[in-house]
mmJSON file of the N, C-alpha and C atoms, coordinates in Angstrom:
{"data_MODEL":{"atom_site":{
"group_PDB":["ATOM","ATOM","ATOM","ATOM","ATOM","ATOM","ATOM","ATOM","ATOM","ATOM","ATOM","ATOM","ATOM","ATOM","ATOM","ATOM","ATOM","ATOM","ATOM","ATOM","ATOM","ATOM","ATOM","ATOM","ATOM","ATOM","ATOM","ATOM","ATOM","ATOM","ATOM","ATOM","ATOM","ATOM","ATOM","ATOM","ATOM","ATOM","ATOM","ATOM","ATOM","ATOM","ATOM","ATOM","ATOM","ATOM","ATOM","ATOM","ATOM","ATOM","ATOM","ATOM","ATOM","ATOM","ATOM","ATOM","ATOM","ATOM","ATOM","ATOM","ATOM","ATOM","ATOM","ATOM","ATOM","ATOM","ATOM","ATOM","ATOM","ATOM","ATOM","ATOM","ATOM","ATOM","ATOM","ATOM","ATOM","ATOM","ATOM","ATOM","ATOM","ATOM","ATOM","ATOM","ATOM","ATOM","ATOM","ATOM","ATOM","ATOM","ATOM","ATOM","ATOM","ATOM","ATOM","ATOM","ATOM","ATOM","ATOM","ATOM","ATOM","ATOM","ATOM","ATOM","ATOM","ATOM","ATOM","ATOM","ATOM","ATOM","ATOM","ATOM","ATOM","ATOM","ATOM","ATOM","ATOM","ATOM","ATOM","ATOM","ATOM","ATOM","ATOM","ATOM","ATOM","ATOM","ATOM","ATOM","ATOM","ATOM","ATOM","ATOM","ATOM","ATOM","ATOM","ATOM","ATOM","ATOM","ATOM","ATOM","ATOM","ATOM","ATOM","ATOM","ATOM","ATOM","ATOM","ATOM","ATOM","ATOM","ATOM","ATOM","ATOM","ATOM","ATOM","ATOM","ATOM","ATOM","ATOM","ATOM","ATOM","ATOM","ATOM","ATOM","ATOM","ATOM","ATOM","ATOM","ATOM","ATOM","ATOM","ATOM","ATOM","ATOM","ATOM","ATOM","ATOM","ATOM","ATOM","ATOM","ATOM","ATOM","ATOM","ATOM","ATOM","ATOM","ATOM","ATOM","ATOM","ATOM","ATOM","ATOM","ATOM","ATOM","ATOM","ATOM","ATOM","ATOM","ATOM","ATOM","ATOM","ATOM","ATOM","ATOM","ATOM","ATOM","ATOM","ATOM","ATOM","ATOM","ATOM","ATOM","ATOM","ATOM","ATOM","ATOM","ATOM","ATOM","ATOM","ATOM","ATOM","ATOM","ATOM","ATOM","ATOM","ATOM","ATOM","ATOM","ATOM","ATOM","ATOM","ATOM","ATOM","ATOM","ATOM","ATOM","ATOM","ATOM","ATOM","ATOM"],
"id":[1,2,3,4,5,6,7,8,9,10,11,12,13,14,15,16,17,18,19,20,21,22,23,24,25,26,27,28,29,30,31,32,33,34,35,36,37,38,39,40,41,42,43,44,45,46,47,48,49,50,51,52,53,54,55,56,57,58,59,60,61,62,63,64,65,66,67,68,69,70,71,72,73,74,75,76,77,78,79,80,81,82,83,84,85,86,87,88,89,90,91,92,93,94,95,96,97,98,99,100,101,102,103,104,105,106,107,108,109,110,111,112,113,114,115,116,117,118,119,120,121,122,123,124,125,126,127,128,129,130,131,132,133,134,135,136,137,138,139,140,141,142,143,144,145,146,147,148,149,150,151,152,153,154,155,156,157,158,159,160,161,162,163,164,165,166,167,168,169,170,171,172,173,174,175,176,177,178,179,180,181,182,183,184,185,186,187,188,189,190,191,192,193,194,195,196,197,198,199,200,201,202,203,204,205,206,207,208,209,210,211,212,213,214,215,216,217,218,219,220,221,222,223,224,225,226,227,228,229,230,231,232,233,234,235,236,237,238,239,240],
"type_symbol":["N","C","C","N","C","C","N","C","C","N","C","C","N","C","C","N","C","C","N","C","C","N","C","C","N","C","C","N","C","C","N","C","C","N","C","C","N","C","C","N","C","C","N","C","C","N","C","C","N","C","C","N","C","C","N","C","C","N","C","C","N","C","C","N","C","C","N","C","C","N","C","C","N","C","C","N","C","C","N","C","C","N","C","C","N","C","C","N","C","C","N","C","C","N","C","C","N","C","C","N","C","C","N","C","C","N","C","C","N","C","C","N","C","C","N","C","C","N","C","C","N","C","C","N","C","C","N","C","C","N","C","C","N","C","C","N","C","C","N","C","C","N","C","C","N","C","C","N","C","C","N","C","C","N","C","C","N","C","C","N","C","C","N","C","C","N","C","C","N","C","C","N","C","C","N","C","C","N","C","C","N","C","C","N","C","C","N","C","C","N","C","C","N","C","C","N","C","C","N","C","C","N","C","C","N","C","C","N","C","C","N","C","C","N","C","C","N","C","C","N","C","C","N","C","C","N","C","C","N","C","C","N","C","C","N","C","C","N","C","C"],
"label_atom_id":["N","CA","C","N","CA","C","N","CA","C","N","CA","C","N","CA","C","N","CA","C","N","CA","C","N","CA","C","N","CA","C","N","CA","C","N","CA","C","N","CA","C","N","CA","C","N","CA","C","N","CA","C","N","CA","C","N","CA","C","N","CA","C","N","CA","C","N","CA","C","N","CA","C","N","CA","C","N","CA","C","N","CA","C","N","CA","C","N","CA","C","N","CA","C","N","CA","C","N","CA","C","N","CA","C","N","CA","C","N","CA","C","N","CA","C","N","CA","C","N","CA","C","N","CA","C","N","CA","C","N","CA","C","N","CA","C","N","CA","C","N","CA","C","N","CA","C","N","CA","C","N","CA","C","N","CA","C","N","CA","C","N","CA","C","N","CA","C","N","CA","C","N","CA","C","N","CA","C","N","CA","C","N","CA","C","N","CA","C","N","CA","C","N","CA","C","N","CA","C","N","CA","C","N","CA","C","N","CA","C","N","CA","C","N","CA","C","N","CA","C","N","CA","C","N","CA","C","N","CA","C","N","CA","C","N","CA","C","N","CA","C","N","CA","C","N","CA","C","N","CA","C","N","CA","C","N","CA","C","N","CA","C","N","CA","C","N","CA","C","N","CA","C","N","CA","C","N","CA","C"],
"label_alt_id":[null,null,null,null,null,null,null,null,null,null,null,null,null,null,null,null,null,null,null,null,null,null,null,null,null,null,null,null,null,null,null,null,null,null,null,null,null,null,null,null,null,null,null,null,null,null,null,null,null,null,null,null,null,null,null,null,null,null,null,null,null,null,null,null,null,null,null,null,null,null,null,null,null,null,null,null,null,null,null,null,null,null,null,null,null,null,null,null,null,null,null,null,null,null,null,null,null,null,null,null,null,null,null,null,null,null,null,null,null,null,null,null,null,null,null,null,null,null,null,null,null,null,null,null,null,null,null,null,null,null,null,null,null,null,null,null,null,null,null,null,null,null,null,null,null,null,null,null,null,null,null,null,null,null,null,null,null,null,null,null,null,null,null,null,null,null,null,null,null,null,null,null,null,null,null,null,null,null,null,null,null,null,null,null,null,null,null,null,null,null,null,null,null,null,null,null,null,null,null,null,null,null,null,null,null,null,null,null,null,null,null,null,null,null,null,null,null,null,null,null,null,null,null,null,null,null,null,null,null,null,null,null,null,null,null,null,null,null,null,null],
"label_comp_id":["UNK","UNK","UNK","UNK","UNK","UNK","UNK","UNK","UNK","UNK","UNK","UNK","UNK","UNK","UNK","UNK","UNK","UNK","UNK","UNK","UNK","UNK","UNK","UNK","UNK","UNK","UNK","UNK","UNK","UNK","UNK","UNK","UNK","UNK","UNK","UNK","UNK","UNK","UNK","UNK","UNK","UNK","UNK","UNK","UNK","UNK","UNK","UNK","UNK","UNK","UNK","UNK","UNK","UNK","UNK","UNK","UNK","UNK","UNK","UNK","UNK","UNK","UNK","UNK","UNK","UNK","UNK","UNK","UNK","UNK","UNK","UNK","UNK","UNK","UNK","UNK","UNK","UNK","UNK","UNK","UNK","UNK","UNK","UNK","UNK","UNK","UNK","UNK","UNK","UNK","UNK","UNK","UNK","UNK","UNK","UNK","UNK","UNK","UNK","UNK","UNK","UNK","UNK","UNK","UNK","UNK","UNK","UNK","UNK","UNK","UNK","UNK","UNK","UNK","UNK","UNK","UNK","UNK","UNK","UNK","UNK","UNK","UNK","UNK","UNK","UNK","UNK","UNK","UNK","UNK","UNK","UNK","UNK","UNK","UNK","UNK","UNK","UNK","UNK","UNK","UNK","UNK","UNK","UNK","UNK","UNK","UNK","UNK","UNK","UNK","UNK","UNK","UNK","UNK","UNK","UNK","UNK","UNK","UNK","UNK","UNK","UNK","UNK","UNK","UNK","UNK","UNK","UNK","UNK","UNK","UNK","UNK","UNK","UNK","UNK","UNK","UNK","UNK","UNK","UNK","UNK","UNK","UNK","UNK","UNK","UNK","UNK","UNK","UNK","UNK","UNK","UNK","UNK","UNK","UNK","UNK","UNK","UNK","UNK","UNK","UNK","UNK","UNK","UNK","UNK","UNK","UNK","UNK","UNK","UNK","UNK","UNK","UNK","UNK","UNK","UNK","UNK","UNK","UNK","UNK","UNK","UNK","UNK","UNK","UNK","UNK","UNK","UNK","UNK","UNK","UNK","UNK","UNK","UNK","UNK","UNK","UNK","UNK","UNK","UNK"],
"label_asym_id":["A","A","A","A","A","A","A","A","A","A","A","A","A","A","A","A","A","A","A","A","A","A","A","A","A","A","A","A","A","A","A","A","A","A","A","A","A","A","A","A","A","A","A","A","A","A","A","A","A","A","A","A","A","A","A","A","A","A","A","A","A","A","A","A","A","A","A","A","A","A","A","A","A","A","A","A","A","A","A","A","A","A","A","A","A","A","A","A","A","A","A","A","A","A","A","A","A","A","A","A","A","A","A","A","A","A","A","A","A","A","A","A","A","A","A","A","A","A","A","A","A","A","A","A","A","A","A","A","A","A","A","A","A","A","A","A","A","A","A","A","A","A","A","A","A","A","A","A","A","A","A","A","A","A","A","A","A","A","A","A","A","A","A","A","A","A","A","A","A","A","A","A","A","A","A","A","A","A","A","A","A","A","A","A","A","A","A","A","A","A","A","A","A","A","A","A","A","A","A","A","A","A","A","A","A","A","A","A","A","A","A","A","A","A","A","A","A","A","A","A","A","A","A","A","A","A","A","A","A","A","A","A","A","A","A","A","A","A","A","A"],
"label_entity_id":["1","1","1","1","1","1","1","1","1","1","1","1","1","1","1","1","1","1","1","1","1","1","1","1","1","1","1","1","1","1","1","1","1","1","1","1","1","1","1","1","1","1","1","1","1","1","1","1","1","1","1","1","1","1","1","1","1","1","1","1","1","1","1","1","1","1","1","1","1","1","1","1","1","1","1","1","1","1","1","1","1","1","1","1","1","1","1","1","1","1","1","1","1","1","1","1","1","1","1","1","1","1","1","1","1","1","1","1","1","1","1","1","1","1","1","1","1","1","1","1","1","1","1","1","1","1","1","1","1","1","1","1","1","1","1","1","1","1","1","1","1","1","1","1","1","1","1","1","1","1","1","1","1","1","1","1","1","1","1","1","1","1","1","1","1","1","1","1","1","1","1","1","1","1","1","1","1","1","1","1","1","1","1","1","1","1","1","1","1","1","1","1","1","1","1","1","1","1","1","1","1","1","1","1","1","1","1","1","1","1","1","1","1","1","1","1","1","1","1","1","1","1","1","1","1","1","1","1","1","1","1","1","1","1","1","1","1","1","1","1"],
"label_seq_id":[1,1,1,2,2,2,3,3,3,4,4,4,5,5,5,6,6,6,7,7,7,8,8,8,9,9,9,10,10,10,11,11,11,12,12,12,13,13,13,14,14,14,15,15,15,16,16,16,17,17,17,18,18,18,19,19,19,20,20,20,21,21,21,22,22,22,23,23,23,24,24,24,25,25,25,26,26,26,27,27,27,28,28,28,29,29,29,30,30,30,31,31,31,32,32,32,33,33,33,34,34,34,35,35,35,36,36,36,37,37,37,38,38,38,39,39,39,40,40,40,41,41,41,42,42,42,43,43,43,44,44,44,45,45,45,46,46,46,47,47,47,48,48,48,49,49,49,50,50,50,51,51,51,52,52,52,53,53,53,54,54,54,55,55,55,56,56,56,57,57,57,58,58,58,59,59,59,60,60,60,61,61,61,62,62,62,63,63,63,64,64,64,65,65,65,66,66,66,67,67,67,68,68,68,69,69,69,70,70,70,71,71,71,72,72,72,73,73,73,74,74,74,75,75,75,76,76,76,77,77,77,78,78,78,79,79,79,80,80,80],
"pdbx_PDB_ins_code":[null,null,null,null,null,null,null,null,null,null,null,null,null,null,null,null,null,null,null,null,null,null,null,null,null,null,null,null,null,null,null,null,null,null,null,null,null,null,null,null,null,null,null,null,null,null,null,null,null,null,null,null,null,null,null,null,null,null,null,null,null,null,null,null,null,null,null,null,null,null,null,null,null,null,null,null,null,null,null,null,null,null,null,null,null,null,null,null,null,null,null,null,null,null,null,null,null,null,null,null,null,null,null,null,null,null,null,null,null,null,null,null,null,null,null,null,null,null,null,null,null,null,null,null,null,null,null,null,null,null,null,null,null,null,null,null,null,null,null,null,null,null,null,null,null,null,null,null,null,null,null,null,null,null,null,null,null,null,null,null,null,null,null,null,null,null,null,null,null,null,null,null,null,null,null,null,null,null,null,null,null,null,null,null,null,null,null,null,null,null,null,null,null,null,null,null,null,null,null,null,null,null,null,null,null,null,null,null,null,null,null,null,null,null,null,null,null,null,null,null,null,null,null,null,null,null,null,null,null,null,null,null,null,null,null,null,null,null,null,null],
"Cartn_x":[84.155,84.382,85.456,86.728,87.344,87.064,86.145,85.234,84.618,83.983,83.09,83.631,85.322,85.929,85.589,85.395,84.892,85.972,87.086,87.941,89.06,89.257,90.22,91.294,91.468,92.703,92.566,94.07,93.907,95.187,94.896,96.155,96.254,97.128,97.653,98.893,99.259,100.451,100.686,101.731,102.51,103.149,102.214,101.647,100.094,99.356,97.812,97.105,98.006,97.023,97.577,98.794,99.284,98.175,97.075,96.241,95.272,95.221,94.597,95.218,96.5,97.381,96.888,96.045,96.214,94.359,94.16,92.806,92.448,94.004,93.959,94.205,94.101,94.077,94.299,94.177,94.401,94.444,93.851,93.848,95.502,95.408,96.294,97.245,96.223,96.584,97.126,97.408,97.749,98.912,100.063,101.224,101.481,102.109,102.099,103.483,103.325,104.576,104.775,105.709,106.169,107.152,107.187,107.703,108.403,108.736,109.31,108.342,108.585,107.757,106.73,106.473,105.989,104.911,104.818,103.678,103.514,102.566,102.233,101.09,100.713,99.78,100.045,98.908,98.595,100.083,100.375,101.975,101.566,100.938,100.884,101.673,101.916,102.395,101.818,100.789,100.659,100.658,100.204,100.797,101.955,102.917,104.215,104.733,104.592,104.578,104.017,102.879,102.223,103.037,103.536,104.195,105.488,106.246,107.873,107.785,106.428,106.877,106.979,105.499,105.267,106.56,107.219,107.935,109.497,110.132,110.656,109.998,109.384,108.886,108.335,108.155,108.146,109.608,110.566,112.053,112.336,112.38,112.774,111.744,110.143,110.282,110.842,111.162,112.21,113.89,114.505,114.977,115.228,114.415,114.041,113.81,113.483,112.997,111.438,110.669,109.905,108.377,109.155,108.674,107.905,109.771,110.313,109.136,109.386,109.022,106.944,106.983,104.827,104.506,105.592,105.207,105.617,106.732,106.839,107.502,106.826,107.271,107.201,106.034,105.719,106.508,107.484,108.234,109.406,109.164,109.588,110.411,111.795,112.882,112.903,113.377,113.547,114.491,114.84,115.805,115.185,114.636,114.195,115.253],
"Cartn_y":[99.274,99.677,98.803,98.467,97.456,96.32,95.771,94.208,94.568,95.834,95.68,96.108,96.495,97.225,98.483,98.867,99.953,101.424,101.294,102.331,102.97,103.76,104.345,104.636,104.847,105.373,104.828,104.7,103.631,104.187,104.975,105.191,104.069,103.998,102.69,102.662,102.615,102.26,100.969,100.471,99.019,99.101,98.62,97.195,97.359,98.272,98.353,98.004,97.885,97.672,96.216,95.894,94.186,93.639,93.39,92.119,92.668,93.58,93.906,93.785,93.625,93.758,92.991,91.649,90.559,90.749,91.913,92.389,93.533,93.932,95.229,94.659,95.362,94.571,96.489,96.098,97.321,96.663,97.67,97.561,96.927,96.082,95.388,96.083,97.321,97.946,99.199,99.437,100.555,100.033,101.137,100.742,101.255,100.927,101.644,102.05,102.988,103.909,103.963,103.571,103.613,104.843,105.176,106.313,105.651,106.349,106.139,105.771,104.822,104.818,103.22,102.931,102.044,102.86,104.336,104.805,104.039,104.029,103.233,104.103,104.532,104.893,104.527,105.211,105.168,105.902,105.143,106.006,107.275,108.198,109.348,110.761,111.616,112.819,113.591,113.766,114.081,113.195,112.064,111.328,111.044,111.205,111.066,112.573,113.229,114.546,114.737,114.255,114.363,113.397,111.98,111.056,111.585,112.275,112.582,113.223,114.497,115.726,114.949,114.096,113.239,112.391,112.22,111.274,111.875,113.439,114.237,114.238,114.546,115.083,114.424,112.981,111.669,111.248,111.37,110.693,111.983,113.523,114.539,113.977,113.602,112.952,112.057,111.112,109.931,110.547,110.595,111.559,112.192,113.307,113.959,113.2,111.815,110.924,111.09,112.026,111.987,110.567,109.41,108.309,107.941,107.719,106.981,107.388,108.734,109.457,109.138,108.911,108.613,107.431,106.62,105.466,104.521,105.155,104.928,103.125,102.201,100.956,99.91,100.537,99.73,100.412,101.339,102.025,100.581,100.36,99.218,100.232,100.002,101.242,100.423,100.795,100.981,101.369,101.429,101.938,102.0,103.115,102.177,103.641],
"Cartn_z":[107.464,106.101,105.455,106.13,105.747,105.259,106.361,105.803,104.657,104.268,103.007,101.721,101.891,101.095,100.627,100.969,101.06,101.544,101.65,102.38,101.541,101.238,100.233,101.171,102.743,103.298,104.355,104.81,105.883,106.799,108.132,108.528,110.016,110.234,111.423,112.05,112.976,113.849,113.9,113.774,114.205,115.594,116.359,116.154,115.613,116.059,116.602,114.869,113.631,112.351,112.481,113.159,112.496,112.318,112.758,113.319,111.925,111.009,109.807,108.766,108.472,107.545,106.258,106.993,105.315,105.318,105.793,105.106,103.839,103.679,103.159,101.968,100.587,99.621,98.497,97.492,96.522,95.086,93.975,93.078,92.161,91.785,90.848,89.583,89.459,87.982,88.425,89.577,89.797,90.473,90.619,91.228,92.614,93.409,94.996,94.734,95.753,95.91,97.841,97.908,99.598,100.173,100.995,101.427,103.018,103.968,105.479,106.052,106.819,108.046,107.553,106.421,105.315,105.467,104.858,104.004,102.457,102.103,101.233,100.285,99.294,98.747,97.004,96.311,94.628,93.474,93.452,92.705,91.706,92.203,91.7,91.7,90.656,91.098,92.948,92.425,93.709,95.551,95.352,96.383,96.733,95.504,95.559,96.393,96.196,97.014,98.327,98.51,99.946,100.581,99.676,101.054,101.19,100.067,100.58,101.389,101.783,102.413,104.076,103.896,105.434,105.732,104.453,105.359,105.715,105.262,106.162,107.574,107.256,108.81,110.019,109.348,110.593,110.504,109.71,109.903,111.015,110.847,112.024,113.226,113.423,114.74,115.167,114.534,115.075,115.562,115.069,114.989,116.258,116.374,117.659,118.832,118.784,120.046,120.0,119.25,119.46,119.35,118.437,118.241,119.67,119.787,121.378,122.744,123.035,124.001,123.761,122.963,122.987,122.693,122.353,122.499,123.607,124.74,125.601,125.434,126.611,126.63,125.321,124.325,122.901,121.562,122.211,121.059,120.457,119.202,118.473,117.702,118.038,116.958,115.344,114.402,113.32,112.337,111.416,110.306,109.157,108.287,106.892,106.55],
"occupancy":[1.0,1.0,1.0,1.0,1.0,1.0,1.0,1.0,1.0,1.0,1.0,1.0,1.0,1.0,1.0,1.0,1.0,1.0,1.0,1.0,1.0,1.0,1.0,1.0,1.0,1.0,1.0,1.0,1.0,1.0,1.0,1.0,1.0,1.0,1.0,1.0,1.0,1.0,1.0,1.0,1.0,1.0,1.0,1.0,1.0,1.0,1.0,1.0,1.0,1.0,1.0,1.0,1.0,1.0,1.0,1.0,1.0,1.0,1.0,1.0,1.0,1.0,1.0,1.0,1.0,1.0,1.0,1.0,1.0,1.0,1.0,1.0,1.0,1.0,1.0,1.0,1.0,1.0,1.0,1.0,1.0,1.0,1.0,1.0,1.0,1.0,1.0,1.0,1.0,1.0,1.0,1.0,1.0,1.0,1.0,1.0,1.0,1.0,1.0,1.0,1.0,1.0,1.0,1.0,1.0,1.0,1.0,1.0,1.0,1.0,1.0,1.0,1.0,1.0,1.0,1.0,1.0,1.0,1.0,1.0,1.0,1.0,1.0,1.0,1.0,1.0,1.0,1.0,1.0,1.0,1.0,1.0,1.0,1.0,1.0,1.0,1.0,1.0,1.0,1.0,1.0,1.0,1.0,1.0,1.0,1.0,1.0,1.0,1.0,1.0,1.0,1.0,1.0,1.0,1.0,1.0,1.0,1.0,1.0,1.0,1.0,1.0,1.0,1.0,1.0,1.0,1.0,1.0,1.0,1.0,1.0,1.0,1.0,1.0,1.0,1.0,1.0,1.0,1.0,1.0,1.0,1.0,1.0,1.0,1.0,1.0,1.0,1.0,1.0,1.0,1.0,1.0,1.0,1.0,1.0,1.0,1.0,1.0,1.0,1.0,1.0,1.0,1.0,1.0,1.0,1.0,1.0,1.0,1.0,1.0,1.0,1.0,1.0,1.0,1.0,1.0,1.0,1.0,1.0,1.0,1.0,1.0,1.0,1.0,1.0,1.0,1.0,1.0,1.0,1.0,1.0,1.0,1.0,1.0,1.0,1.0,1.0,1.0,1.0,1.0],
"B_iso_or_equiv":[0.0,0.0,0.0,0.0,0.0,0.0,0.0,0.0,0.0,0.0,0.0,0.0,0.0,0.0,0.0,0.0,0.0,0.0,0.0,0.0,0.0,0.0,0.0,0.0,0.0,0.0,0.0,0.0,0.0,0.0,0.0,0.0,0.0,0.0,0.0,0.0,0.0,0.0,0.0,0.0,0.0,0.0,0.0,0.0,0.0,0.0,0.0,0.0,0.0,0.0,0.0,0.0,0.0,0.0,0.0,0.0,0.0,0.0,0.0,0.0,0.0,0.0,0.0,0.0,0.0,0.0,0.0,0.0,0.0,0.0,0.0,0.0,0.0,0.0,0.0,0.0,0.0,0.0,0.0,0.0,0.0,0.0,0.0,0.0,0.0,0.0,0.0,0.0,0.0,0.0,0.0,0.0,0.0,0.0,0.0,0.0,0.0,0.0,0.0,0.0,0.0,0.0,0.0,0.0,0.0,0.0,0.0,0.0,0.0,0.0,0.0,0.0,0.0,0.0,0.0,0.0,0.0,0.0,0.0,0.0,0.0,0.0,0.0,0.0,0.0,0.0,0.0,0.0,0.0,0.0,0.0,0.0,0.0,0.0,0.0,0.0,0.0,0.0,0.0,0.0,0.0,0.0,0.0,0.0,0.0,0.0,0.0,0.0,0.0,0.0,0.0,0.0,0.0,0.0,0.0,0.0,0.0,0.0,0.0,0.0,0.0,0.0,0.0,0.0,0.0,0.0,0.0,0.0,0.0,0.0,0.0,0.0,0.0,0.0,0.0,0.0,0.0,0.0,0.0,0.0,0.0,0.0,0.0,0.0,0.0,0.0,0.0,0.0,0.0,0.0,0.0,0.0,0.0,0.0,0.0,0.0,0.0,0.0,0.0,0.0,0.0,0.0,0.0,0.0,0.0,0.0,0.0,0.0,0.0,0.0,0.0,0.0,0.0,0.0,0.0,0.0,0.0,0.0,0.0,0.0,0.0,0.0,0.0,0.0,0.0,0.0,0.0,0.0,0.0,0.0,0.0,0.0,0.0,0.0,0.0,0.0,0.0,0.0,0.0,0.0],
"pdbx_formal_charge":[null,null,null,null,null,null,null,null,null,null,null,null,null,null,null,null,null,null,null,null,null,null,null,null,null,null,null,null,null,null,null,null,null,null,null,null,null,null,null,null,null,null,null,null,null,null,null,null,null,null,null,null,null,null,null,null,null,null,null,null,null,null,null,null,null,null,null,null,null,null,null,null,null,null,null,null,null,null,null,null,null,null,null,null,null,null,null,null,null,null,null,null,null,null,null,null,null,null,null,null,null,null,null,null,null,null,null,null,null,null,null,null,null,null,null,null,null,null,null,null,null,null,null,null,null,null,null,null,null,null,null,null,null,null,null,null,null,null,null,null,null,null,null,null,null,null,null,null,null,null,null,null,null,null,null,null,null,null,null,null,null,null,null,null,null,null,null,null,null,null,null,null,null,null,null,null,null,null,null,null,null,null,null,null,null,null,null,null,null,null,null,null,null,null,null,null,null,null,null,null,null,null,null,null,null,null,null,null,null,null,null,null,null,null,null,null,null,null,null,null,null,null,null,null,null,null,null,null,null,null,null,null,null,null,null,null,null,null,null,null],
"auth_seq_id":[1,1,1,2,2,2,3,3,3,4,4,4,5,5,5,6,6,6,7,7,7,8,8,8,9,9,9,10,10,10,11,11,11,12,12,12,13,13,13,14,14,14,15,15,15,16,16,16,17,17,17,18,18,18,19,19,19,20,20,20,21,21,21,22,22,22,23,23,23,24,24,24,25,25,25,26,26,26,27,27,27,28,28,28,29,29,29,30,30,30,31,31,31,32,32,32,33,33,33,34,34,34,35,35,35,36,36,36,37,37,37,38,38,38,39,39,39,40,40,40,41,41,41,42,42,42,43,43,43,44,44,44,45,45,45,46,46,46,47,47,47,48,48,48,49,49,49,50,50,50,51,51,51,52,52,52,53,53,53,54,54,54,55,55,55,56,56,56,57,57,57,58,58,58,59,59,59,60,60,60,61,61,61,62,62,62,63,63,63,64,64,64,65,65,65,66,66,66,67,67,67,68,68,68,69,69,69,70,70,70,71,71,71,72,72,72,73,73,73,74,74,74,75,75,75,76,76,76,77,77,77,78,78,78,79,79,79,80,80,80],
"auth_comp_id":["UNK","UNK","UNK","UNK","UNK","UNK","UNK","UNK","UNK","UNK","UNK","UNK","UNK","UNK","UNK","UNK","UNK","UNK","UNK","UNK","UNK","UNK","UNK","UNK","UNK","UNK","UNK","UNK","UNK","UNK","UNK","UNK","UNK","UNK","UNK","UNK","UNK","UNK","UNK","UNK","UNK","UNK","UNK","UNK","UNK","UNK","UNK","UNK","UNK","UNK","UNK","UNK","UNK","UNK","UNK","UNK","UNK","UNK","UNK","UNK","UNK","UNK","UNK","UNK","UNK","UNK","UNK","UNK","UNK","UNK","UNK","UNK","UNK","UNK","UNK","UNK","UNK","UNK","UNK","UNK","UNK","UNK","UNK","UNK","UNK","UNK","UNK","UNK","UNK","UNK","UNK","UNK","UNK","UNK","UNK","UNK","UNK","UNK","UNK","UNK","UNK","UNK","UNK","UNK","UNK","UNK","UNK","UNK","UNK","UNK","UNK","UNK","UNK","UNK","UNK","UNK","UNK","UNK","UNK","UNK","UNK","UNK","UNK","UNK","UNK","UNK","UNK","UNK","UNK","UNK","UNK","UNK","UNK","UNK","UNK","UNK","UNK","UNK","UNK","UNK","UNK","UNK","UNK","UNK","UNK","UNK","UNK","UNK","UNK","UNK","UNK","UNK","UNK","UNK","UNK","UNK","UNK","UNK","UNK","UNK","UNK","UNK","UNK","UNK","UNK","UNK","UNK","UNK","UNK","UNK","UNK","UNK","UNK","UNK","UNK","UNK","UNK","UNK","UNK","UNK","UNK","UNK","UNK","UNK","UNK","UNK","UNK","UNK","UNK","UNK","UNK","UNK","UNK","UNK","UNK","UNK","UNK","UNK","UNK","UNK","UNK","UNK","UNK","UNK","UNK","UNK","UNK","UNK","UNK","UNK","UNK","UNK","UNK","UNK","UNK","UNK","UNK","UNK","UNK","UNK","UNK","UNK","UNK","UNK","UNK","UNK","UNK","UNK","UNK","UNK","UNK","UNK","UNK","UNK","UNK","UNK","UNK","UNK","UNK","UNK"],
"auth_asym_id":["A","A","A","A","A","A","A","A","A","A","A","A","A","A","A","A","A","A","A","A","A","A","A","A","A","A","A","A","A","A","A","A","A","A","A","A","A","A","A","A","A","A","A","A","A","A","A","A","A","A","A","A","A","A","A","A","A","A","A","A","A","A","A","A","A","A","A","A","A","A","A","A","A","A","A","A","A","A","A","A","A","A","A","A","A","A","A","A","A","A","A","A","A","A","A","A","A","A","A","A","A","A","A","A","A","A","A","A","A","A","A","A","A","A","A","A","A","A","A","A","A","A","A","A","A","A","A","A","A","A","A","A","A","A","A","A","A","A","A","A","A","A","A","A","A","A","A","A","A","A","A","A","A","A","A","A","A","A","A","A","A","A","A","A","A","A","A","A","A","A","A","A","A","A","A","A","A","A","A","A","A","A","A","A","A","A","A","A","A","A","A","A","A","A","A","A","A","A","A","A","A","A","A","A","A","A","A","A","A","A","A","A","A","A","A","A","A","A","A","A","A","A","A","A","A","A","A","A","A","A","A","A","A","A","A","A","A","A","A","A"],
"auth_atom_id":["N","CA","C","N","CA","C","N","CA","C","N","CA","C","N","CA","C","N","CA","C","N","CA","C","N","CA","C","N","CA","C","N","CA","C","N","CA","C","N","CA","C","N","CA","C","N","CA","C","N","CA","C","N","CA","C","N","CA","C","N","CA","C","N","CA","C","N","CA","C","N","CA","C","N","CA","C","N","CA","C","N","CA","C","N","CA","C","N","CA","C","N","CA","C","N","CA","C","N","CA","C","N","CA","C","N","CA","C","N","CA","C","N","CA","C","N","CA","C","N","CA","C","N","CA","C","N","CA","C","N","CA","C","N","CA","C","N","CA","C","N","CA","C","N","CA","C","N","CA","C","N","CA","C","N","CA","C","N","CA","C","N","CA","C","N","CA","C","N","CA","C","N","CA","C","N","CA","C","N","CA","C","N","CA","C","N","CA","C","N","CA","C","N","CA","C","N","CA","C","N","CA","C","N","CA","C","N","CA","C","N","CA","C","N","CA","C","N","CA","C","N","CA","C","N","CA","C","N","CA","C","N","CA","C","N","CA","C","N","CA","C","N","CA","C","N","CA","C","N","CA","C","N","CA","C","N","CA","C","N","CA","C","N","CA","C","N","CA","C","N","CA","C","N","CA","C","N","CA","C"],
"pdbx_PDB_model_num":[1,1,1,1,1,1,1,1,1,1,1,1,1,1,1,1,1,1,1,1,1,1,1,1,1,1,1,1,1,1,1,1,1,1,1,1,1,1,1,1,1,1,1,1,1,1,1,1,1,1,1,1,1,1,1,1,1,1,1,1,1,1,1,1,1,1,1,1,1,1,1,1,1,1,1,1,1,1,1,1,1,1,1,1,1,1,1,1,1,1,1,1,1,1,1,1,1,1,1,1,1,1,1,1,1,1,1,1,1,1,1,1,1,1,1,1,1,1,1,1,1,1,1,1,1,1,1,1,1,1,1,1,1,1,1,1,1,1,1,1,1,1,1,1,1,1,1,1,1,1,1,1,1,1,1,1,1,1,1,1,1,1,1,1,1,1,1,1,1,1,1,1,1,1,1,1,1,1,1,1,1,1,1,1,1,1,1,1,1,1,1,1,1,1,1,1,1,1,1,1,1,1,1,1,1,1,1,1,1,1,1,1,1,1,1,1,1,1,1,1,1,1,1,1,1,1,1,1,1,1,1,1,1,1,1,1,1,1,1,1]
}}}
């Protein structure tokens, strides 16, 4: 679906999307809005809301270790 553009949502872990990154592409006229973690979506009221709430609550798994602890030997730490 990617190759045909075709995909409105795209969720991924770093590393396992790197090797897709300069496939992803998005409308020009619309603005992105980023959140923790580099959530990324459509700068809307409501996306703007769905990503703050997600991105409490992936900063408390980090946080918690819980990153750490499932990603085991490929856990790549962070700060944003």
């Amino acid at each position: 679906m990617l190759k045909r553009g075709r995909i409105d949502v795209a969720i991924g872990a770093v590393p396992d999307i790197q090797p897709y990154l300069d496939q992803l592409s998005y409308a020009p006229e619309l603005w992105l809005y980023k959140g923790y973690d580099r959530l990324t979506c459509y700068n809307t009221p409501e996306n703007r809301t769905f990503v703050d709430d997600l991105s409490e609550r992936l900063k408390s798994l980090k946080v918690a270790g819980a990153y750490q602890q499932l990603s085991g030997n490929l856990y790549l730490d962070f700060d944003f």
